[in-house]
DSSP file (Angstrom, degrees, kcal/mol; ACC not computed):
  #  RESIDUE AA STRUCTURE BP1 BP2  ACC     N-H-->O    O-->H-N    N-H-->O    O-->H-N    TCO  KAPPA ALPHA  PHI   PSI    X-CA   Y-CA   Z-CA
    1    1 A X              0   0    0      0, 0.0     2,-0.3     0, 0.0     3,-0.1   0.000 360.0 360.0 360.0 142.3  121.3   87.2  114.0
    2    2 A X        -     0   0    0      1,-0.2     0, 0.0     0, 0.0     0, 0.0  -0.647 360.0-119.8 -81.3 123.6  119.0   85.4  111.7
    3    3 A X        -     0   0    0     -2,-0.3     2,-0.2     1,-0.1    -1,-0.2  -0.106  35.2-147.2 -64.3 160.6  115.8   83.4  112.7
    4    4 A X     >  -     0   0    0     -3,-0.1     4,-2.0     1,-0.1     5,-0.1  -0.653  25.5 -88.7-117.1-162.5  116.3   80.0  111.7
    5    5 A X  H  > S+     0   0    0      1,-0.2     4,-2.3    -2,-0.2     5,-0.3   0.844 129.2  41.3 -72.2 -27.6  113.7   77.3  110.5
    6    6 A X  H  > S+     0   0    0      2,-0.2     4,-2.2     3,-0.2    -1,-0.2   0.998 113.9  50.7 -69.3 -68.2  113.0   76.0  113.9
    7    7 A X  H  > S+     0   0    0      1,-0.2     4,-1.6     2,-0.2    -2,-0.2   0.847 120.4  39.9 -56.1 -33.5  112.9   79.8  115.6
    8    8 A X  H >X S+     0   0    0     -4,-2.0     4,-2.0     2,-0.2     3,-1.2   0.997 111.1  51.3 -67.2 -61.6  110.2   80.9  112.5
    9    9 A X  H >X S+     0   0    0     -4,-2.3     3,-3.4     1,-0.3     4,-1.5   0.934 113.2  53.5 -64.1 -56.9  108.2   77.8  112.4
   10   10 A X  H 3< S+     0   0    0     -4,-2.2     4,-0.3     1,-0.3    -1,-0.3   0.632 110.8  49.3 -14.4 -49.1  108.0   78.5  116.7
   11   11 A X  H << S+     0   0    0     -4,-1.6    -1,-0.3    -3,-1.2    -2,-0.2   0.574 107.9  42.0 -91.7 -22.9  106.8   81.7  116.2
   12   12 A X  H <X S+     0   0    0     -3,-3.4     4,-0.8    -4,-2.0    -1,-0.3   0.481 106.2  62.9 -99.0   1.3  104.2   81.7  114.1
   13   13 A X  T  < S+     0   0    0     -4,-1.5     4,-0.4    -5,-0.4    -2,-0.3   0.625 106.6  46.0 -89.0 -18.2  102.9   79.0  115.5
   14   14 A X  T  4 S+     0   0    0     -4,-0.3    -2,-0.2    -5,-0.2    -3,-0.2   0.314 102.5  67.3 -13.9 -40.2  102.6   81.2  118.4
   15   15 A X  T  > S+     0   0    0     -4,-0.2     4,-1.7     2,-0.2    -2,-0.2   0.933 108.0  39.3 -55.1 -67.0  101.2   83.8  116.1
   16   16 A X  T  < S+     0   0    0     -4,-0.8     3,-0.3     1,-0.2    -2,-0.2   0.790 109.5  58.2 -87.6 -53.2   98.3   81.6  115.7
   17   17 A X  T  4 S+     0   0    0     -4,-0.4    -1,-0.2     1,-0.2    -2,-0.2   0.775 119.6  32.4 -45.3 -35.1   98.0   80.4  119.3
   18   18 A X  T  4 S+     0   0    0     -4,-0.1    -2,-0.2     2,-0.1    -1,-0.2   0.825  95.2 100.7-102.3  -9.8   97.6   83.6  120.4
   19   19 A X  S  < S-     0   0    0     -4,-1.7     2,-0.6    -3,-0.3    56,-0.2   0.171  80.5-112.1 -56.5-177.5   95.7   85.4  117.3
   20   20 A X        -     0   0    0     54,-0.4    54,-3.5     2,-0.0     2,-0.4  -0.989  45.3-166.0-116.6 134.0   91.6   85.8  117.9
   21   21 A X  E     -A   73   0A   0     -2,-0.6     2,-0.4    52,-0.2    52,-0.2  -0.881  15.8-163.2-121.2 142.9   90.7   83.4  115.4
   22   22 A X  E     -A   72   0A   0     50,-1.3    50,-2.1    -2,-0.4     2,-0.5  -0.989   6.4-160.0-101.4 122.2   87.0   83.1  114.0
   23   23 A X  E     -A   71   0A   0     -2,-0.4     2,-0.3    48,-0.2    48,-0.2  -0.990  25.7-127.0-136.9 104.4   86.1   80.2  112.2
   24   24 A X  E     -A   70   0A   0     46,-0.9    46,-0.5    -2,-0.5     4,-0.1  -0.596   8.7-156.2 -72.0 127.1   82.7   81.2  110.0
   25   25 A X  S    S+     0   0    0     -2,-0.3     2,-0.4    44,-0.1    -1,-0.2   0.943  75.7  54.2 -69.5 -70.1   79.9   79.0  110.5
   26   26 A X  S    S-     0   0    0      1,-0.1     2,-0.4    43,-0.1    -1,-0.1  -0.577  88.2-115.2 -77.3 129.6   78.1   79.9  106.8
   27   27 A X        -     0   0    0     -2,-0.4    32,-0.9    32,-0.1    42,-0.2  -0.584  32.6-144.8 -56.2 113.9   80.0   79.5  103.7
   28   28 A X  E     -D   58   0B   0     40,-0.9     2,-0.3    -2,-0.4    30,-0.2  -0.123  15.8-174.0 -67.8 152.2   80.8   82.4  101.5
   29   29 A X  E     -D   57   0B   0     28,-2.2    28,-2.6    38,-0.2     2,-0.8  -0.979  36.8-103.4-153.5 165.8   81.2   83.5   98.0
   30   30 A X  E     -D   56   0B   0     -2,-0.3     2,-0.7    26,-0.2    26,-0.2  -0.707  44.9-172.7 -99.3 118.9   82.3   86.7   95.5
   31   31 A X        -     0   0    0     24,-1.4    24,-0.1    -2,-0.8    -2,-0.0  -0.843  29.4-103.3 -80.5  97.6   78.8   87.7   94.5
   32   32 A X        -     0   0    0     -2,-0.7     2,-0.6    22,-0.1    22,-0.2   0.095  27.2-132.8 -64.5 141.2   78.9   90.5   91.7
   33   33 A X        -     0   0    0     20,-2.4    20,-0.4     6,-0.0     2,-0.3  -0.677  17.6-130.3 -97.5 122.3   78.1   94.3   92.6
   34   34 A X    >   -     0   0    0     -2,-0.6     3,-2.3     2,-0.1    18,-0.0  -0.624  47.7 -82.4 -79.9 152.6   75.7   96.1   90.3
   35   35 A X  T 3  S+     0   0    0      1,-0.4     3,-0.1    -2,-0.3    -1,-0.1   0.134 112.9   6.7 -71.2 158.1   77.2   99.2   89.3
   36   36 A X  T 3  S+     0   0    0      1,-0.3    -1,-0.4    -3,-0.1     2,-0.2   0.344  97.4 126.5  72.2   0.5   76.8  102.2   91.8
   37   37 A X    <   -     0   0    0     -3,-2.3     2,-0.3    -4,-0.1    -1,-0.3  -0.603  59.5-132.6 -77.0 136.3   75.3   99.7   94.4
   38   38 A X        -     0   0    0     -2,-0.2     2,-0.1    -3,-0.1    -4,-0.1  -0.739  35.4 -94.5 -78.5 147.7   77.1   99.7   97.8
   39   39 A X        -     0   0    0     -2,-0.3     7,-0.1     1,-0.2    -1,-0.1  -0.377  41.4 -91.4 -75.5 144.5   77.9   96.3   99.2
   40   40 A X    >   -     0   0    0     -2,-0.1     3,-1.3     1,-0.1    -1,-0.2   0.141  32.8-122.6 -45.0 135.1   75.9   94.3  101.6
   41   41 A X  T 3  S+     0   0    0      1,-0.2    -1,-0.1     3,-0.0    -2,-0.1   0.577 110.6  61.4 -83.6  12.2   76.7   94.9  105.5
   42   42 A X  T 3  S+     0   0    0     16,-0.1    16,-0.4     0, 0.0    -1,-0.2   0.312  84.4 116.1 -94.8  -2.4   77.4   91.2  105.9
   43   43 A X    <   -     0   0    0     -3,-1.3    14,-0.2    14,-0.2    15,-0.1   0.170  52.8-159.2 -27.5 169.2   80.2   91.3  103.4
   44   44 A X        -     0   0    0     12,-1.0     2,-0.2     1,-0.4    13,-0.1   0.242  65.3 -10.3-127.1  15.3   83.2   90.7  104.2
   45   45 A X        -     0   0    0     11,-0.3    11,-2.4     2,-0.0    -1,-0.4  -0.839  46.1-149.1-175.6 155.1   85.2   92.4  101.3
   46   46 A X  E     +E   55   0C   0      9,-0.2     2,-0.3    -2,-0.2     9,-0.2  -0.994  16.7 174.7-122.6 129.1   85.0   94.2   97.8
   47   47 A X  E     -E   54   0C   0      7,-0.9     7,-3.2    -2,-0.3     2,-0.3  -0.931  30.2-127.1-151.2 167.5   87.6   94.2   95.0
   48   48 A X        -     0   0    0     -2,-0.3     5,-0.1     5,-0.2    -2,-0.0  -0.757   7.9-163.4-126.2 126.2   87.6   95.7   91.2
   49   49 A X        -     0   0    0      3,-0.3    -1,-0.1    -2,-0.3     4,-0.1   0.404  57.4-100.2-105.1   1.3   88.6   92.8   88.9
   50   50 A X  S    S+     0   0    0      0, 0.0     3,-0.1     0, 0.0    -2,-0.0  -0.034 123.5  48.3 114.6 -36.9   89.2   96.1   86.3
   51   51 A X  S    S+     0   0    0      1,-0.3     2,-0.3     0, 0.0    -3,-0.0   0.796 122.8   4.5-111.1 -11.3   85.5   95.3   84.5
   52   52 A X        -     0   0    0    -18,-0.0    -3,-0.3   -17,-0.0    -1,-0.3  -0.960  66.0-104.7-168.7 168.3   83.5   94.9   87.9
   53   53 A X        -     0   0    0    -20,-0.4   -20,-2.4    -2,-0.3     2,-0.3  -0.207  31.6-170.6 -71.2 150.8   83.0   95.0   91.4
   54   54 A X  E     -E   47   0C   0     -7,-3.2    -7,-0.9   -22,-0.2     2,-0.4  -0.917   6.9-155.2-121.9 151.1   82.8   91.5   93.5
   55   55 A X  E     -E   46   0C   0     -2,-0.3   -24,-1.4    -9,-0.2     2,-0.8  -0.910  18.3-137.0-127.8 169.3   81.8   91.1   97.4
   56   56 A X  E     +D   30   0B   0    -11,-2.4   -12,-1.0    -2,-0.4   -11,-0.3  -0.880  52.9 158.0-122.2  92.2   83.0   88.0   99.7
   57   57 A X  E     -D   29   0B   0    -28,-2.6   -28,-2.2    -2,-0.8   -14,-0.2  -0.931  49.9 -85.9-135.9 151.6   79.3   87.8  101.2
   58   58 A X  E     -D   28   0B   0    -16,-0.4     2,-0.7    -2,-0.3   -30,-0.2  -0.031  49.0-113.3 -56.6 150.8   77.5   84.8  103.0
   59   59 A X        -     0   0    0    -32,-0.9    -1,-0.1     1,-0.2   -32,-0.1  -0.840  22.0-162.5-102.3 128.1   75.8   82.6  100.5
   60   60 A X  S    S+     0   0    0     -2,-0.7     2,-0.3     1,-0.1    -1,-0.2   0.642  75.1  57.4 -72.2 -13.2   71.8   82.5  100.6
   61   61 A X  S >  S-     0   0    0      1,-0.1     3,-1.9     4,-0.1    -1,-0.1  -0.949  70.7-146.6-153.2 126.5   71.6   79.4   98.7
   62   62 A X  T 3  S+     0   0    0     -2,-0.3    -1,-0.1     1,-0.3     5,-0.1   0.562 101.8  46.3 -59.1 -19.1   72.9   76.2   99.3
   63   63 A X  T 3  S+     0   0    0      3,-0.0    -1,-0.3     2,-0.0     3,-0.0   0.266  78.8 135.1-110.3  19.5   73.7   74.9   95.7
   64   64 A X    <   -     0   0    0     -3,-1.9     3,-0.3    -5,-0.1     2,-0.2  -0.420  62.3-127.4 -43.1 148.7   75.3   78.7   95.0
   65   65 A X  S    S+     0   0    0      1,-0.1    -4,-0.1     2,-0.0    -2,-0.0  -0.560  78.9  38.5 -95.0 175.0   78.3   77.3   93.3
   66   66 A X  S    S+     0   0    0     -2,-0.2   -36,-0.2     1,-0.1    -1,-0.1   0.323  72.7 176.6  71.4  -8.9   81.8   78.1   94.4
   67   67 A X        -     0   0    0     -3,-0.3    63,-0.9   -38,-0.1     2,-0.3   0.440  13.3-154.6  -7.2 146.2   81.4   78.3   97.9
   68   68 A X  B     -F  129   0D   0     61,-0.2   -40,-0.9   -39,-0.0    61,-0.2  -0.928  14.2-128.9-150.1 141.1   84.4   78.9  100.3
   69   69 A X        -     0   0    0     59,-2.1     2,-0.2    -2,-0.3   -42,-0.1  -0.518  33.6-136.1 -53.5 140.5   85.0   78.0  103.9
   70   70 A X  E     +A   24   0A   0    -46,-0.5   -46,-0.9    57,-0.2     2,-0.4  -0.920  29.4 165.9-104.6 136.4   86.1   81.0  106.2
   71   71 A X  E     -AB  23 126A   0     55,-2.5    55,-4.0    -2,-0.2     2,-0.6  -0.977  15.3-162.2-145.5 120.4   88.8   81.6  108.9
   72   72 A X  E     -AB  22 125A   0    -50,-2.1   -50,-1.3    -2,-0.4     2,-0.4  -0.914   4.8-156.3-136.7 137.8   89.9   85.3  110.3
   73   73 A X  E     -AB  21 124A   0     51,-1.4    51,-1.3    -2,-0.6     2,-0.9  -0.832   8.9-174.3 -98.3 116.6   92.9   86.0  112.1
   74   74 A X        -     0   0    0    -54,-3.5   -54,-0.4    -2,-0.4    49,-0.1  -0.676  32.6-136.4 -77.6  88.6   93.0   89.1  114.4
   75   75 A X        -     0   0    0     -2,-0.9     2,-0.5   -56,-0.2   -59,-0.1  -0.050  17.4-113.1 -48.8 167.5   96.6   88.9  115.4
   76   76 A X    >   -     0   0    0      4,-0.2     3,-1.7   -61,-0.2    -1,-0.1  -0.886   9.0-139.6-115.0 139.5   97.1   89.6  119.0
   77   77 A X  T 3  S+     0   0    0     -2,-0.5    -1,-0.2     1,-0.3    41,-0.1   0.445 103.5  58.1 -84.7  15.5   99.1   93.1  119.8
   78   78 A X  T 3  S+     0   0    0      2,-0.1    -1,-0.3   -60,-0.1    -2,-0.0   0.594  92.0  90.6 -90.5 -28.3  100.9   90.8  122.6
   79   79 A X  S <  S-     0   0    0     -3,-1.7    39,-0.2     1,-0.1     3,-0.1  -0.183  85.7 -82.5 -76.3 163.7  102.2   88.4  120.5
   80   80 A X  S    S-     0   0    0    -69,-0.2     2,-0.2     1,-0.2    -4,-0.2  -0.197  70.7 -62.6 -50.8 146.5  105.5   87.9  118.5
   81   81 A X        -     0   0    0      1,-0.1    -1,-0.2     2,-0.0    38,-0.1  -0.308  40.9-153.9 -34.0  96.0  106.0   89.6  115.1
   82   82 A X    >   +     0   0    0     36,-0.4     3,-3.0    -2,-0.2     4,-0.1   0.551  50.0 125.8   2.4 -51.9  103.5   88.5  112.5
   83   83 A X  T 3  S+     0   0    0      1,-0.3    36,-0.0    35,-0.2    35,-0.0  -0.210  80.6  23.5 -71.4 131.5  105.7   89.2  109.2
   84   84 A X  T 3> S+     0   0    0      4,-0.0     4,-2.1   -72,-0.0    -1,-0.3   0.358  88.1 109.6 101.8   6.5  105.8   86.0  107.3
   85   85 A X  H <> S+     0   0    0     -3,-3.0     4,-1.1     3,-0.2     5,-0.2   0.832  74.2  62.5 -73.5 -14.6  102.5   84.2  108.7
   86   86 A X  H  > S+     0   0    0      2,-0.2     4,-1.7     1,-0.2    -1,-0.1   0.957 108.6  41.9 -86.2 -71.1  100.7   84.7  105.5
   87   87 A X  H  > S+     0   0    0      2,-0.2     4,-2.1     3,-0.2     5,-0.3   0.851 109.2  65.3  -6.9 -69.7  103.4   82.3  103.8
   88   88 A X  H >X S+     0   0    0     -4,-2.1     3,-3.2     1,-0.2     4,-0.7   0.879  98.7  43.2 -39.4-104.5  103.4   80.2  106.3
   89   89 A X  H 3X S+     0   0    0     -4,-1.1     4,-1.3     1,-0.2    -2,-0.2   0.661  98.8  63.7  32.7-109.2  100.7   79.1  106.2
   90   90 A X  H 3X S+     0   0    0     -4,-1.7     4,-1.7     2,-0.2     5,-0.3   0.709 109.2  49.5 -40.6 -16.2  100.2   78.5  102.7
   91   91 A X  H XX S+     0   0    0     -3,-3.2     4,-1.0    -4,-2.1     3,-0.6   0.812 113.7  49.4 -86.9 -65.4  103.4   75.6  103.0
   92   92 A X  H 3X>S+     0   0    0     -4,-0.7     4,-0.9     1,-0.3     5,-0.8   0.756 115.3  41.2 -34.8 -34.1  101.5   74.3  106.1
   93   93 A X  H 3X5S+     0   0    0     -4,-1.3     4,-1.2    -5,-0.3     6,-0.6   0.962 119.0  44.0 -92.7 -50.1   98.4   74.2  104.0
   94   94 A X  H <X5S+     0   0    0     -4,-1.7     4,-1.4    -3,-0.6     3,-0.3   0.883 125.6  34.1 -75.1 -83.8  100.2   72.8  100.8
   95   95 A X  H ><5S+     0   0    0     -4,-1.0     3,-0.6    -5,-0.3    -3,-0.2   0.716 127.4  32.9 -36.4 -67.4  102.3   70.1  103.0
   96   96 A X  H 3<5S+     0   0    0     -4,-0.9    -1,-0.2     1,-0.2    -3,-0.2   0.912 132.2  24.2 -72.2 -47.0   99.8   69.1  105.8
   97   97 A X  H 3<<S-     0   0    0     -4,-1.2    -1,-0.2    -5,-0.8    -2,-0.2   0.148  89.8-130.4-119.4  26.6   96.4   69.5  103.9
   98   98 A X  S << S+     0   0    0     -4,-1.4     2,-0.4    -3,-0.6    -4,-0.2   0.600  72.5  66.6  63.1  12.9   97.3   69.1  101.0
   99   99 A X        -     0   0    0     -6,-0.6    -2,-0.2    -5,-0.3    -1,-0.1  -0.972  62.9-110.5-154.7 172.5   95.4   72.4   99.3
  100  100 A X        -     0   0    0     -2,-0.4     2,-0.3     1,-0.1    37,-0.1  -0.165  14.7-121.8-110.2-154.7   95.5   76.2   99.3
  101  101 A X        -     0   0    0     27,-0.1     2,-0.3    -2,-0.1    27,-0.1  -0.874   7.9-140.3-139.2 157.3   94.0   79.4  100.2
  102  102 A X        -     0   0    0     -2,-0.3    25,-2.6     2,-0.0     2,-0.2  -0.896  31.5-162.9-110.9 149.2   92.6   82.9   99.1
  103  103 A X  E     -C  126   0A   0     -2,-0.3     2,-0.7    23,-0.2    23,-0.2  -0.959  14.1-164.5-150.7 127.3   93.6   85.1  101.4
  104  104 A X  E     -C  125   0A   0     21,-4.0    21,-4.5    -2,-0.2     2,-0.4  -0.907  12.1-159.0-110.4 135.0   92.0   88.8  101.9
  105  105 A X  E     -C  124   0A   0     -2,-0.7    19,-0.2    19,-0.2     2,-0.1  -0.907  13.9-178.6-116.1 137.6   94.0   91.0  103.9
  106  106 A X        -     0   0    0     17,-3.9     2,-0.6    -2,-0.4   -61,-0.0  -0.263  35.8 -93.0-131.5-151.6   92.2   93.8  105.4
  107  107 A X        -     0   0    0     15,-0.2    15,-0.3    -2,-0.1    14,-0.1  -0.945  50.8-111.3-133.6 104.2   93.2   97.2  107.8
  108  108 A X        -     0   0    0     13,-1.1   -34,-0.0    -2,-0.6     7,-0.0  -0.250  15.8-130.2 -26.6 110.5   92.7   96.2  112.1
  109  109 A X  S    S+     0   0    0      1,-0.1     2,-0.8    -2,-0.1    -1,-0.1   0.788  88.4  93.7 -55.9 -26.2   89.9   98.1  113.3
  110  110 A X        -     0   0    0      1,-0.1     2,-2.4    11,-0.1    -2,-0.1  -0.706  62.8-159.3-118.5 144.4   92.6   98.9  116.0
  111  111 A X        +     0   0    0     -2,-0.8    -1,-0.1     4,-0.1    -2,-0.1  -0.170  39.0 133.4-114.3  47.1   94.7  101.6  115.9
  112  112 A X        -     0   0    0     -2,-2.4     4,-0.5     1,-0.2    -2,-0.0  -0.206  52.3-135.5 -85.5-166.7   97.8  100.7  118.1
  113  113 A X  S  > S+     0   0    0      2,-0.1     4,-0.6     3,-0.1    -1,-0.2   0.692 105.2  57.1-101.6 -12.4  101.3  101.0  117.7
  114  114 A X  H  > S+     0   0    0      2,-0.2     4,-2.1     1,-0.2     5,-0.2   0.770 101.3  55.9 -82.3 -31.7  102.0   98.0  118.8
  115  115 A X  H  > S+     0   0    0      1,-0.2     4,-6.8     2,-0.2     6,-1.4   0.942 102.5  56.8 -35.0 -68.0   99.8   96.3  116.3
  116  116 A X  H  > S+     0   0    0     -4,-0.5     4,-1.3     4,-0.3    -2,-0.2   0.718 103.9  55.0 -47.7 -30.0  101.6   97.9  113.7
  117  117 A X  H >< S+     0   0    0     -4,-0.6     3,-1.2     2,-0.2    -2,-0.2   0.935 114.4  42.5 -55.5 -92.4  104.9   96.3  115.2
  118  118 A X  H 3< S-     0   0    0     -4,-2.1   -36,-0.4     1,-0.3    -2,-0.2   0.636 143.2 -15.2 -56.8 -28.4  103.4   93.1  114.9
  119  119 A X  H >< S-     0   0    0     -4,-6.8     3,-2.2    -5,-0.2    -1,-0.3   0.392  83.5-100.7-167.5  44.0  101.8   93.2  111.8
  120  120 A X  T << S-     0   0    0     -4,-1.3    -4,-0.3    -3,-1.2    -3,-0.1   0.799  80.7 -70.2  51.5  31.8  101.5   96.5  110.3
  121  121 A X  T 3  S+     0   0    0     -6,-1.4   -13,-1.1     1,-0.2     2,-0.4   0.688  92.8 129.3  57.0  23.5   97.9   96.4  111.5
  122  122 A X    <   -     0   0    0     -3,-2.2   -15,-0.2   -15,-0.3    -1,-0.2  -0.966  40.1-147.9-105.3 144.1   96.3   94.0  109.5
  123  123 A X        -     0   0    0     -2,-0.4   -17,-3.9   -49,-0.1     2,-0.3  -0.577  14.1-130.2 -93.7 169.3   94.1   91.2  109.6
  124  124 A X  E     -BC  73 105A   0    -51,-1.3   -51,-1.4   -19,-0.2     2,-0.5  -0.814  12.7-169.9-146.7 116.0   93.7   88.4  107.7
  125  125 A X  E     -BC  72 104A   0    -21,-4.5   -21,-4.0    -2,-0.3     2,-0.4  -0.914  16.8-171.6-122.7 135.9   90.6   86.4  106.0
  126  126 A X  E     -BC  71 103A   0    -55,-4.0   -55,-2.5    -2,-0.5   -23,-0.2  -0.859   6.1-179.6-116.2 136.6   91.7   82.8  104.7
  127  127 A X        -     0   0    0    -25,-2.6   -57,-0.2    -2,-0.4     2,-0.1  -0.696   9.9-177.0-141.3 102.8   89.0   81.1  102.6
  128  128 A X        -     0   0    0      1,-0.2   -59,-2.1    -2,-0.1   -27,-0.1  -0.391  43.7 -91.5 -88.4 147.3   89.4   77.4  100.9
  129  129 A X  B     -F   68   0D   0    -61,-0.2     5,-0.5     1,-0.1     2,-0.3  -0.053  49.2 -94.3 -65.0 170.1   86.4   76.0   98.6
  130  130 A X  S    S+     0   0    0    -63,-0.9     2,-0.4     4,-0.1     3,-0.2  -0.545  92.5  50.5 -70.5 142.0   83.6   73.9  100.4
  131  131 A X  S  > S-     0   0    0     -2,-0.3     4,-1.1     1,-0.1   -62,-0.1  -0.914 122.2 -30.8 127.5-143.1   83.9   69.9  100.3
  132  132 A X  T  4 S+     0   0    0     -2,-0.4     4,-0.3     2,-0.2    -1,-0.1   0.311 131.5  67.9 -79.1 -15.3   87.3   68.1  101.5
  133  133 A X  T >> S+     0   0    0      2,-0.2     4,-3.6    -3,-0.2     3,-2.1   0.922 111.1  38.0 -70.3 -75.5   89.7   71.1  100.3
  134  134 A X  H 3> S+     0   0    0     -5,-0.5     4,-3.2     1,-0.3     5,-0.2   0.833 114.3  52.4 -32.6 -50.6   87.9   73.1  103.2
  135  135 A X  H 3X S+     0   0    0     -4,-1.1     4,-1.5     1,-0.2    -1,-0.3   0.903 111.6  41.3 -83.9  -9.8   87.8   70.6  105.4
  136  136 A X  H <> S+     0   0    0     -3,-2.1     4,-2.0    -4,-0.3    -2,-0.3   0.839 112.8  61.2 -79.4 -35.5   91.3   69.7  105.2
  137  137 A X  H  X S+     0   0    0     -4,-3.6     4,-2.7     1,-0.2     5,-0.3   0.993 108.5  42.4 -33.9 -71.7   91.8   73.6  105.2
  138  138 A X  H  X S+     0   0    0     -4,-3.2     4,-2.5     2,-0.2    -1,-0.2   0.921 108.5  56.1 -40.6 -56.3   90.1   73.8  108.7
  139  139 A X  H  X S+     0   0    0     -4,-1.5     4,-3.4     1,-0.3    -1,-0.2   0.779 108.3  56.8 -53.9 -32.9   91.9   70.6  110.4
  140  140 A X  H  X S+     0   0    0     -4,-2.0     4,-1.5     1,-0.2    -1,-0.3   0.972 112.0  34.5 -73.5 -55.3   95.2   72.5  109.4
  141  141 A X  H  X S+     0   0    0     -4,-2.7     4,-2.1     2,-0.3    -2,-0.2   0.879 114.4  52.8 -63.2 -55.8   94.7   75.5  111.1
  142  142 A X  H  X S+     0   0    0     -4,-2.5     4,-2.6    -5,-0.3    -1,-0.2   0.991 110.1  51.7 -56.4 -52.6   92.9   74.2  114.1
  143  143 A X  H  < S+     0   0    0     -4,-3.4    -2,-0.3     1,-0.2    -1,-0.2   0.860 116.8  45.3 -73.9 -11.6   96.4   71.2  114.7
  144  144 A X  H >X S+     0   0    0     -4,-1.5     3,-3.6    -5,-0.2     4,-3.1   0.940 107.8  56.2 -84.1 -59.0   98.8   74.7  114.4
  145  145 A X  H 3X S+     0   0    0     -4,-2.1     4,-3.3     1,-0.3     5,-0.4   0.817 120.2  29.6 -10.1 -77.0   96.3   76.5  116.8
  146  146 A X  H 3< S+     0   0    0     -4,-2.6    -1,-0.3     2,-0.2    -2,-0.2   0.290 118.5  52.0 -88.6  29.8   97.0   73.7  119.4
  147  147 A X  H <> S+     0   0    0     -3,-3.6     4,-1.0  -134,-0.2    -1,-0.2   0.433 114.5  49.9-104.3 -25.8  100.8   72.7  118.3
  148  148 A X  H  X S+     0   0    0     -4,-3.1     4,-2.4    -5,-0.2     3,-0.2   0.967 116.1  39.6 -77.2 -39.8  101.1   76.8  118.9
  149  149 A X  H  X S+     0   0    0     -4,-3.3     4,-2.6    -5,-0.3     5,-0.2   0.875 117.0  52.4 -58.9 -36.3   99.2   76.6  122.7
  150  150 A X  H  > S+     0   0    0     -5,-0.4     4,-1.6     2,-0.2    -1,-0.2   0.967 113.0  38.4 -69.5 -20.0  101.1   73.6  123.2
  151  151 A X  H >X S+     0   0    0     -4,-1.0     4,-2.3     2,-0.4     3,-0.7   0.970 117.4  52.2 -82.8 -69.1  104.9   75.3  122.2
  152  152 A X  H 3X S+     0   0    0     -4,-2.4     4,-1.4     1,-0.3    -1,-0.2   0.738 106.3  53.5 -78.6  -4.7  103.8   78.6  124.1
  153  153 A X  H 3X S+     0   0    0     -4,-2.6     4,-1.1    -5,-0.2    -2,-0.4   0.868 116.5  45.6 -73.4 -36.1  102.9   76.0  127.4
  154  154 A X  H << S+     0   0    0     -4,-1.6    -2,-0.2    -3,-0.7    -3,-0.2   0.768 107.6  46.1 -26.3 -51.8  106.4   75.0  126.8
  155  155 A X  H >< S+     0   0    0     -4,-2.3     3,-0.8     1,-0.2    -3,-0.2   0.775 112.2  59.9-102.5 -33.0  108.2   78.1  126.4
  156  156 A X  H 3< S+     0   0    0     -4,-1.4    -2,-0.2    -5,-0.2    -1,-0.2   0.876 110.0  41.6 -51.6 -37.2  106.0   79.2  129.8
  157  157 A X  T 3<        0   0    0     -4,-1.1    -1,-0.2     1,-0.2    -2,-0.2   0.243 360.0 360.0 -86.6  22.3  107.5   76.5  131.9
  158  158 A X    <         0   0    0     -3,-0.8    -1,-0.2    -5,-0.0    -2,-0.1   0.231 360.0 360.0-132.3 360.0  111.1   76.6  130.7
């Protein structure tokens, strides 16, 4: 039988309730890698745009342009099935706050199987620019956090 819209939105909202979520304090940006250099250990990703490398590293200087607020979701291997949070999401962020996301998806440091169930063993870093995009970014994510605690305090007492 086929989730429906109700059973999905539940569940990933549950997803999210239960994930370990980080919310980065300093704002980040993709800094350019000179060639052969290895990337910075405070990084938090590197990708090949085809003529050079970029890193997603904290920004030393406040008037860096381009800035992005950070959030990463460690999904939790206890929780409900993952597949479809990254969608999600992005409509919650288009509807509720009205802006979108980059989203780098990276490999779970941990190597279960039950991970893999839930989400083929990756995690997730979502990053919106700095200013009003970002903070409406945050607000969104924080009211599904507690509409997902409140749902799975529901679905414990029933």
């Amino acid at each position: 039988m086929a989730e429906t819209d109700i059973e999905f939105d539940r569940r990933l909202c549950t997803v999210i309730a239960e994930a370990d979520t980080v919310f980065f304090d300093d704002p980040y940006y993709w800094r350019p890698l000179g060639g052969g250099c290895a990337p910075s250990d405070d990084s938090l990703a590197c990708v090949y745009n085809g003529d050079a490398w970029f890193e997603f590293a904290p920004a030393s200087d406040p008037e860096e342009p381009q800035q992005f607020r950070v959030v990463r979701f460690a999904f939790s291997e206890n929780g409900p099935s993952a597949i479809g949070f990254v969608a999600w999401l992005h409509s919650h962020l288009r509807t509720m706050g009205k802006t979108g996301a980059i989203v780098i998806c990276g490999k779970d440091s941990r190597q279960s199987r039950a991970l893999f169930d839930i989400c083929q063993g990756a995690m997730d870093y979502w990053a919106c620019p700095v200013g009003p995009a970002g903070d409406r970014f945050l607000e969104v994510i924080r009211t599904l956090i507690a509409r997902g605690r409140a749902l799975r305090g529901t679905v414990q007492e029933s």
